[in-house]
C-alpha positions in Angstrom: 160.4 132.3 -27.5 158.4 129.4 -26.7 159.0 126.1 -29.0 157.1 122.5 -28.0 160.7 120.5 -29.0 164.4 120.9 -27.7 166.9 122.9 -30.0 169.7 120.4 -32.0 169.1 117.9 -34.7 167.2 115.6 -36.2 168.6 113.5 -38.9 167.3 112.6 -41.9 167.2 108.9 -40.9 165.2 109.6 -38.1 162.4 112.3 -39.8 159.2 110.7 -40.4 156.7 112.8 -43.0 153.8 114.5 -40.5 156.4 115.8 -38.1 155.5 119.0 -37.0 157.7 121.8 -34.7 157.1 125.3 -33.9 157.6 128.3 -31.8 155.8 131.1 -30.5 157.1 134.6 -30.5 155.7 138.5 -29.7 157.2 140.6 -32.1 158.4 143.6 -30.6 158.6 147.2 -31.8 162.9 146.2 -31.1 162.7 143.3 -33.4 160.5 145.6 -36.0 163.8 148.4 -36.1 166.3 145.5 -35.7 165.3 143.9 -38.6 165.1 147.3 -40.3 169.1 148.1 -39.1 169.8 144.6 -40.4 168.1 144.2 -43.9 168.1 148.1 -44.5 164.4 148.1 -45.1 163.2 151.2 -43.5 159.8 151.0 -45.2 157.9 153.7 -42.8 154.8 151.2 -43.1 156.7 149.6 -40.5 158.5 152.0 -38.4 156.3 155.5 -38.8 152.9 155.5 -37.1 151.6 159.1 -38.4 152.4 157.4 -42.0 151.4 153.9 -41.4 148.0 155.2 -40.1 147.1 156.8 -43.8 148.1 153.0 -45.3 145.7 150.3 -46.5 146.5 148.4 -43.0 145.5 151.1 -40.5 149.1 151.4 -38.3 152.4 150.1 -38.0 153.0 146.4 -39.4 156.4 143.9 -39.4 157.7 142.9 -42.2 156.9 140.1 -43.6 160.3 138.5 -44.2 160.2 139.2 -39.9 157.4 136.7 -40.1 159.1 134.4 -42.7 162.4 134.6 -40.7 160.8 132.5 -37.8 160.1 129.7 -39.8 163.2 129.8 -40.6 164.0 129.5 -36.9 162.2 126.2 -36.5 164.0 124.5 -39.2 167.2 125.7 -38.3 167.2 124.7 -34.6 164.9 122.3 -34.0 163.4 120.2 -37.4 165.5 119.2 -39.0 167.9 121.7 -36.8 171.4 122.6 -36.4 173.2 121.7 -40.2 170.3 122.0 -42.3 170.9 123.5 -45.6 167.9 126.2 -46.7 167.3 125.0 -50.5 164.7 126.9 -51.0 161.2 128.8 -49.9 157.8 130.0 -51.4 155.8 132.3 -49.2 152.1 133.8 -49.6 151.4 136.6 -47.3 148.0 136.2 -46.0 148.0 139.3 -42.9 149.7 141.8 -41.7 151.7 140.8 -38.1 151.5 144.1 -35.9 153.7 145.0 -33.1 152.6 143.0 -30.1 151.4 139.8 -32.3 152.3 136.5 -30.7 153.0 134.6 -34.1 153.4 130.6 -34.1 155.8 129.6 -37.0 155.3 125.7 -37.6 156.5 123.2 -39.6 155.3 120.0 -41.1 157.1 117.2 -43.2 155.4 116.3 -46.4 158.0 114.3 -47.8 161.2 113.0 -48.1 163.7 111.9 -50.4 166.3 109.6 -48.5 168.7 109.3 -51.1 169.6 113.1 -52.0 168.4 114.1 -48.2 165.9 116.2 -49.0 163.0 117.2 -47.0 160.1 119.2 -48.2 157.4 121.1 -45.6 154.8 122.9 -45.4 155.4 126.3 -43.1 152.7 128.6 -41.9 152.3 131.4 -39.4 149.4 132.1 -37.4 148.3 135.1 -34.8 145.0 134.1 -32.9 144.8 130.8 -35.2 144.1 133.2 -38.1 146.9 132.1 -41.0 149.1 135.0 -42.1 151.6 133.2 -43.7 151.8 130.1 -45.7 154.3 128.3 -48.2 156.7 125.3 -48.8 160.4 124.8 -47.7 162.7 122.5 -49.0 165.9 121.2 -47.4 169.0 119.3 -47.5 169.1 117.9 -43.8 171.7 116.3 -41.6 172.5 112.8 -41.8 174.7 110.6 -39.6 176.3 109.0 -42.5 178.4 112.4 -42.8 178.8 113.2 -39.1 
């Protein structure tokens, strides 16, 4: 993986709306059948070529929670990082990611609510600056109040 910003924390007193982190990442055919081991979806869209070829997208694709799980990366290691609390997600699948994609998962602050700690961004995923992911993420981040 390749990210622009360290891994740790970023507290909520220090997050400024406009932020924006992200990573790079090739998924692999090993991350395609790990993430089918893990989450028991065994889809053959995603792990049989012969059947995958006869499908609206032409071959083999990852799946999309794959895709979703690296914006998931950013926010838990880098913004706002290590103790962030997920509160919740939407997603809109725009494109199939194929083995051998490099996807960049970003994140961008859109706002912020200091007193309950919240943070609210907007996450997309790109291959070859084409969007194939987009939605909204809200958070409860770290503070140093409670540290």
């Amino acid at each position: 993986m390749l990210d622009n910003a360290p891994r740790g924390t970023i507290c909520i007193e220090d997050i400024e709306i406009g932020m924006v982190r992200s990573l790079r990442k090739v998924v692999t055919d090993r991350d395609i059948e790990l993430f089918a081991e893990v989450s028991t979806d065994r889809n053959p869209v995603h792990l049989d070529d012969d059947y995958a070829q006869d499908t609206i997208f032409g071959g083999r694709i990852a799946h999309g929670m794959l895709t979703a799980g690296l914006v998931s990366a950013v926010i838990g290691e880098q913004l706002p990082g290590h103790g962030t609390v997920y509160l919740g997600q939407s997603l809109k699948f725009l494109a199939p990611v194929r083995p051998g994609d490099m996807v960049l998962a970003e994140v961008e602050v859109v706002d912020i609510d200091h007193a309950k700690r919240r943070v609210t961004m907007n996450t997309r995923c790109l291959v070859n600056d084409k969007k194939v992911l987009v939605g909204d993420a809200t958070v409860l981040a770290p503070s140093r109040k409670f540290d």
